[in-house]
C-alpha positions in Angstrom: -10.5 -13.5 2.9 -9.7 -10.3 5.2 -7.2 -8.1 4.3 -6.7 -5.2 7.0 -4.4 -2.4 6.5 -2.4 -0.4 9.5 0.5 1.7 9.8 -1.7 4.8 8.7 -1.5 8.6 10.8 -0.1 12.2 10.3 3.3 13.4 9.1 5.1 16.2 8.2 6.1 16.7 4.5 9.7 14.3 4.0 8.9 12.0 6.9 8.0 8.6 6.3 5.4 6.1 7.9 5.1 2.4 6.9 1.6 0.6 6.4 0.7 -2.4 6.9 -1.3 -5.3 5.2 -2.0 -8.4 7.6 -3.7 -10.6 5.0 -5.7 -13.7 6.6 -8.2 -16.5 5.0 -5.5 -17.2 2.6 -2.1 -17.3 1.9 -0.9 -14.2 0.4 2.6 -15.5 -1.2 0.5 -17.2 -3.7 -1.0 -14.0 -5.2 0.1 -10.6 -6.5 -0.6 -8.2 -3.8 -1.0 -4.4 -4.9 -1.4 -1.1 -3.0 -3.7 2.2 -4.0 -4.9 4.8 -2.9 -7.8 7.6 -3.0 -6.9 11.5 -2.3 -9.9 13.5 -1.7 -11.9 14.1 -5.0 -10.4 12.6 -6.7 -10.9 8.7 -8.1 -8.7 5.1 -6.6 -5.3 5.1 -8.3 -2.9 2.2 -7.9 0.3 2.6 -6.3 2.4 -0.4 -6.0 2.6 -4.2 -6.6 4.7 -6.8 -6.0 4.3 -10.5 -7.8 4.7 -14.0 -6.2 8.2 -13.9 -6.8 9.2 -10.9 -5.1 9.5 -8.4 -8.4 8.1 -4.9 -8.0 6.4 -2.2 -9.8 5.3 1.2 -9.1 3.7 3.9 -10.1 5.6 7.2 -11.3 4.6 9.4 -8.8 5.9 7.6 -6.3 9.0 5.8 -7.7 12.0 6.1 -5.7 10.5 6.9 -2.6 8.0 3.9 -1.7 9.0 0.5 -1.4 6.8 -2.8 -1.2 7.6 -5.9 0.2 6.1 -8.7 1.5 6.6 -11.6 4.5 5.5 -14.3 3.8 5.8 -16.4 7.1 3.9 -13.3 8.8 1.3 -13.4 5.6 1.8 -9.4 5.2 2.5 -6.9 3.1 4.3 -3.5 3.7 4.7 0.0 1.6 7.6 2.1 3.3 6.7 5.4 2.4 9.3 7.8 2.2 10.0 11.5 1.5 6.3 12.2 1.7 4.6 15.0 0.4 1.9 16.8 0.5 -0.1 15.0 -2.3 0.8 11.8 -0.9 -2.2 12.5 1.3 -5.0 9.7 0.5 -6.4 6.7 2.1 -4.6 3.3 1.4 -5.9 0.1 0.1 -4.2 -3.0 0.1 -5.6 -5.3 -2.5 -5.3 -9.0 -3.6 -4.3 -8.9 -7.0 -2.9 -7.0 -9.7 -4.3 -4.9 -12.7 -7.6 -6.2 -11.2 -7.9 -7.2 -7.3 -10.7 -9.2 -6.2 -10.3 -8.4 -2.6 -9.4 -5.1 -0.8 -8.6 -4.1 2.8 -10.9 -1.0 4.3 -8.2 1.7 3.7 -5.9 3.9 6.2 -5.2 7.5 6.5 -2.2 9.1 5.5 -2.3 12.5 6.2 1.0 14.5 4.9 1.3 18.1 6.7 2.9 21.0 8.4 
């Protein structure tokens, strides 16, 4: 199971990037898939999830501006980030699973800033 996450950089506060999650070793439209993510100092929080069947959750800090979604012939997962703010700034997991993932990916950079 590899799960490896892209789409990461730098942008200015109320841009928007989208990351990636390529998922291989399984197939990833048989499992929740979740993202998180780690500002400095501070401890993993999760972000997004969607289930098998396409529904959604998020978290309230970021409702209404990320979306998740998944492709299922391309076995990947995306968050489309948008209106990004400072405090968005954290490095992204993708994860296999829901309230509990058993895999994660190694994280990307999102740096929000001026």
């Amino acid at each position: 199971v590899q799960l490896v996450e892209s789409g990461g950089g730098l942008v200015q506060p109320g841009g928007s990037l989208r990351l990636s999650c390529a998922a291989s070793g399984f197939t990833s439209k048989y499992y929740q898939m979740s993202w998180y993510r780690q500002a400095p100092g501070k401890e993993r929080e999760w972000v997004a999830r969607i289930t098998t069947s396409g529904g959604t959750t998020y978290s309230d800090s970021v409702k209404g501006r990320f979306t998740i979604s998944r492709d299922n012939f391309k076995n990947t997962v995306f968050l489309q980030m948008n209106s990004l703010k400072s405090e968005t700034t954290a490095v992204y997991y993708c994860a296999r699973g829901g309230a509990m993932p058993t895999y994660w990916g190694q994280g990307t950079q999102v740096t929000v800033s001026s």
